[in-house]
Backbone as CSV, one residue per row, in Angstrom:
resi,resn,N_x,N_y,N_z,CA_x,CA_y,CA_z,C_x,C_y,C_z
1,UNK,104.051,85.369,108.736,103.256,85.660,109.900,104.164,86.068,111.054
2,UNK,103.538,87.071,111.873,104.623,87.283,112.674,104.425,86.530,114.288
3,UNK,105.573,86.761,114.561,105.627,85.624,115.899,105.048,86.780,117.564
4,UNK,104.714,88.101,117.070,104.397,89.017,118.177,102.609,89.217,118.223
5,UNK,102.586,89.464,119.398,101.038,89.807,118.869,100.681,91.470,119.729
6,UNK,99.656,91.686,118.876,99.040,93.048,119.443,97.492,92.699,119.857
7,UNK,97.218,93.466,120.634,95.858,93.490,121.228,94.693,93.961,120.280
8,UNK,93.863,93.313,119.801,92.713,93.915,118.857,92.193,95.081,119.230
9,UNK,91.610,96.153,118.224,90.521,96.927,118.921,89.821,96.344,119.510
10,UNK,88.940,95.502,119.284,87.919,94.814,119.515,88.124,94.537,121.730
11,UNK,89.142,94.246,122.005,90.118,94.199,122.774,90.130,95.125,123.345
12,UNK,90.392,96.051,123.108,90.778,97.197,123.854,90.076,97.759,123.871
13,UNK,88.650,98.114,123.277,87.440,98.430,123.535,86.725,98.019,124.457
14,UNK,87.153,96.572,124.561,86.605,95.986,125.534,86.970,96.411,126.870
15,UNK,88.223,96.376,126.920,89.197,97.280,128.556,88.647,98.564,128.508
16,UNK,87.818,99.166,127.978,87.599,100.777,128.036,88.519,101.973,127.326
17,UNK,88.712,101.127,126.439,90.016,102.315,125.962,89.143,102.533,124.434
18,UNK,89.397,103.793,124.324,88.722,104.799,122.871,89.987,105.155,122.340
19,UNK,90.231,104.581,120.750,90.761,104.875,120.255,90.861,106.671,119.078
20,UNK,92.243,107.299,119.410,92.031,108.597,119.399,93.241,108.381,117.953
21,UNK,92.723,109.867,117.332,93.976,110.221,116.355,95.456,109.863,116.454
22,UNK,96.305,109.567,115.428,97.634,109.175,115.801,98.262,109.507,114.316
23,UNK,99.834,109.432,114.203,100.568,109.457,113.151,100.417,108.398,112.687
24,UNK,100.595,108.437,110.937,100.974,107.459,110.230,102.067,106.318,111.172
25,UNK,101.255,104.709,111.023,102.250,103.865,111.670,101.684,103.783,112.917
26,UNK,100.889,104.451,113.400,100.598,104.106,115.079,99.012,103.950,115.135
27,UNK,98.876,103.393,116.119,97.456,103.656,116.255,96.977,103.836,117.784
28,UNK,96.750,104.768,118.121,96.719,104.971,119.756,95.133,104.721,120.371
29,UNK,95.530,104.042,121.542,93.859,104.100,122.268,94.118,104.360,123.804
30,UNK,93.487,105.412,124.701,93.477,106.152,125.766,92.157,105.235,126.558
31,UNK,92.259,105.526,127.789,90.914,105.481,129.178,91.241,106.193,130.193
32,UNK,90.865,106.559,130.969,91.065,107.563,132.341,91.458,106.536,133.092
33,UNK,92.080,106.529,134.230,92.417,105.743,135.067,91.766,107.130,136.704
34,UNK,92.173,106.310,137.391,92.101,106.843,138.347,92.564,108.412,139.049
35,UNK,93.795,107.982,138.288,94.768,109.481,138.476,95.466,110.095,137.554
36,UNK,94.643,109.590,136.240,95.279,110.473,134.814,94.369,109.323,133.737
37,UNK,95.716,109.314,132.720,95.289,108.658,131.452,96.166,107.636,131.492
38,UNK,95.795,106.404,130.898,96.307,105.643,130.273,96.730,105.685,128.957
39,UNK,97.666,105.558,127.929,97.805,105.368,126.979,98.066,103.765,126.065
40,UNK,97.869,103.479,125.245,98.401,101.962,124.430,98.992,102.563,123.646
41,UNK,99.829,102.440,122.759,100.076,102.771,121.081,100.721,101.647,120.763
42,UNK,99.898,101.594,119.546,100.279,100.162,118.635,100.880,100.709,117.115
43,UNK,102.349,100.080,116.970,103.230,100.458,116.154,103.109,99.511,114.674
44,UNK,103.202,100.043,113.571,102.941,98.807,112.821,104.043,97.566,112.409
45,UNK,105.110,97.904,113.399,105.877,96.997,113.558,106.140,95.948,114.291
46,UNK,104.782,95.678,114.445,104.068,94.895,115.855,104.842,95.468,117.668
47,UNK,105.333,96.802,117.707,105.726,97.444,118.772,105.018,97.844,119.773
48,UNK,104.735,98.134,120.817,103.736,98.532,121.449,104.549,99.348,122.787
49,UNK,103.640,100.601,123.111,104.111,101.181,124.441,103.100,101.244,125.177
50,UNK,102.536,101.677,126.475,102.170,101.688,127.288,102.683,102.800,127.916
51,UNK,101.580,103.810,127.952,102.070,105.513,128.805,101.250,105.463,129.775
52,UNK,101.390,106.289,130.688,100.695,106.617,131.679,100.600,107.997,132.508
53,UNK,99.891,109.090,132.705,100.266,110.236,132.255,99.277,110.563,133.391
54,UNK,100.309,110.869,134.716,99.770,111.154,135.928,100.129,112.613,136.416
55,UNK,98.950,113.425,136.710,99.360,115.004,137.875,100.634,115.537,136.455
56,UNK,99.781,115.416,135.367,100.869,116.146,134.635,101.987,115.647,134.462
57,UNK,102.647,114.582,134.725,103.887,113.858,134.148,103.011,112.990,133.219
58,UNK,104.269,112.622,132.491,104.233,111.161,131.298,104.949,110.581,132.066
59,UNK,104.649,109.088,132.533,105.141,108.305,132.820,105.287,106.460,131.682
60,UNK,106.661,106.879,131.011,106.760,105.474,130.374,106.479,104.354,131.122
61,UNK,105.325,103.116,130.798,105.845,101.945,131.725,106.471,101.131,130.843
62,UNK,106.237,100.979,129.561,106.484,99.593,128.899,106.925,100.120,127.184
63,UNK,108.142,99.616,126.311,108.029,99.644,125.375,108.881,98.434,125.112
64,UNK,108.082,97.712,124.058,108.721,96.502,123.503,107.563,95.803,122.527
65,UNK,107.979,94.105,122.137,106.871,93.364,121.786,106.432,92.517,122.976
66,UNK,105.336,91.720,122.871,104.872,90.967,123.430,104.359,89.976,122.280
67,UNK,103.728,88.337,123.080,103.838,87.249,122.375,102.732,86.359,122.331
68,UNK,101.797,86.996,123.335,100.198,86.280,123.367,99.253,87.699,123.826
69,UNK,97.842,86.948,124.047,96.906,88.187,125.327,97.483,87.964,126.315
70,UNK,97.627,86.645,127.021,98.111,86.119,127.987,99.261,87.201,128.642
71,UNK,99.783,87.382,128.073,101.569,88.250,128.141,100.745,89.487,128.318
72,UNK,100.108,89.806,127.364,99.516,91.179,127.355,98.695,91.440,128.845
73,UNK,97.690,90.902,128.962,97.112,90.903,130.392,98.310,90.974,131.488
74,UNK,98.757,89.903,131.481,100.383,90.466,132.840,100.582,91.197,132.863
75,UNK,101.100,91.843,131.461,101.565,93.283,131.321,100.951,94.449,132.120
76,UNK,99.550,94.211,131.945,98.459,95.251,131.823,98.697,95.537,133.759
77,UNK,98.424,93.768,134.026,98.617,94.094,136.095,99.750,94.612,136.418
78,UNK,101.161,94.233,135.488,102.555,94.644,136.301,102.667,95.949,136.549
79,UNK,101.813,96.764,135.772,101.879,98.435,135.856,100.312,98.806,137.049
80,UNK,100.134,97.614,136.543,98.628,98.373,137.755,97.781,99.117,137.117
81,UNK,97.338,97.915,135.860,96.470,98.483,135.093,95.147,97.462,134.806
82,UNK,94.185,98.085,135.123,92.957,96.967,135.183,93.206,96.064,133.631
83,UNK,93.076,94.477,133.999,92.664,93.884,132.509,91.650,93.008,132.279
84,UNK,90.686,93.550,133.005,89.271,93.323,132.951,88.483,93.573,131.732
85,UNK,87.087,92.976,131.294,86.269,93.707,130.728,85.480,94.469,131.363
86,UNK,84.806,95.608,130.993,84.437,96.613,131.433,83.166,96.411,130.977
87,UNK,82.002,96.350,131.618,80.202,96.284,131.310,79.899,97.524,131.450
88,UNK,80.553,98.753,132.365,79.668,99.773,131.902,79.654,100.676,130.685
C-alpha cells in the first residue's frame, strides 16, 4: 500500500474539475478559474502536478507527492485555488 495519496475523481468532481483525455499513466482533470484554467494531473506513480494556465502562459505551481486530503486541500489554498465543494 502506498504511503501517498491522490485525490479521487469522485473528489475532484466534486471541486468542479472535468476530467479530460490524457497519455497513458496520467489522468488529467481541468475547471476554469477566474483567469484561465486550472489543471490536476494524476501520475500513476502516485505523482501529482498542479498547472495553471493564465493570459496564455502555463504557470507550474506544484509537482510532487502529497500524504492525506488534508495536505491536498492546503495545497489547493497555497496556490489560490478554491477547495470547496461546488453545488452548482
Amino acid at each position: 500500500m502506498s504511503a501517498f495519496y491522490q485525490p479521487t475523481a469522485a473528489l475532484l468532481r466534486a471541486f468542479g474539475f472535468t476530467q479530460f483525455a490524457s497519455p497513458a499513466g496520467q489522468t488529467r482533470y481541468s475547471r476554469p478559474s477566474e483567469c484561465g484554467q486550472e489543471t490536476i494531473v494524476l501520475y500513476s506513480d502516485d505523482e501529482l502536478t498542479l498547472l495553471e494556465a493564465v493570459n496564455g502562459q502555463l504557470l507550474y505551481c506544484f509537482q510532487g507527492r502529497i500524504a492525506s486530503e488534508a495536505e491536498f486541500r492546503v495545497l489547493l489554498r497555497q496556490v489560490n485555488w478554491p477547495a470547496e465543494v461546488q453545488t452548482t
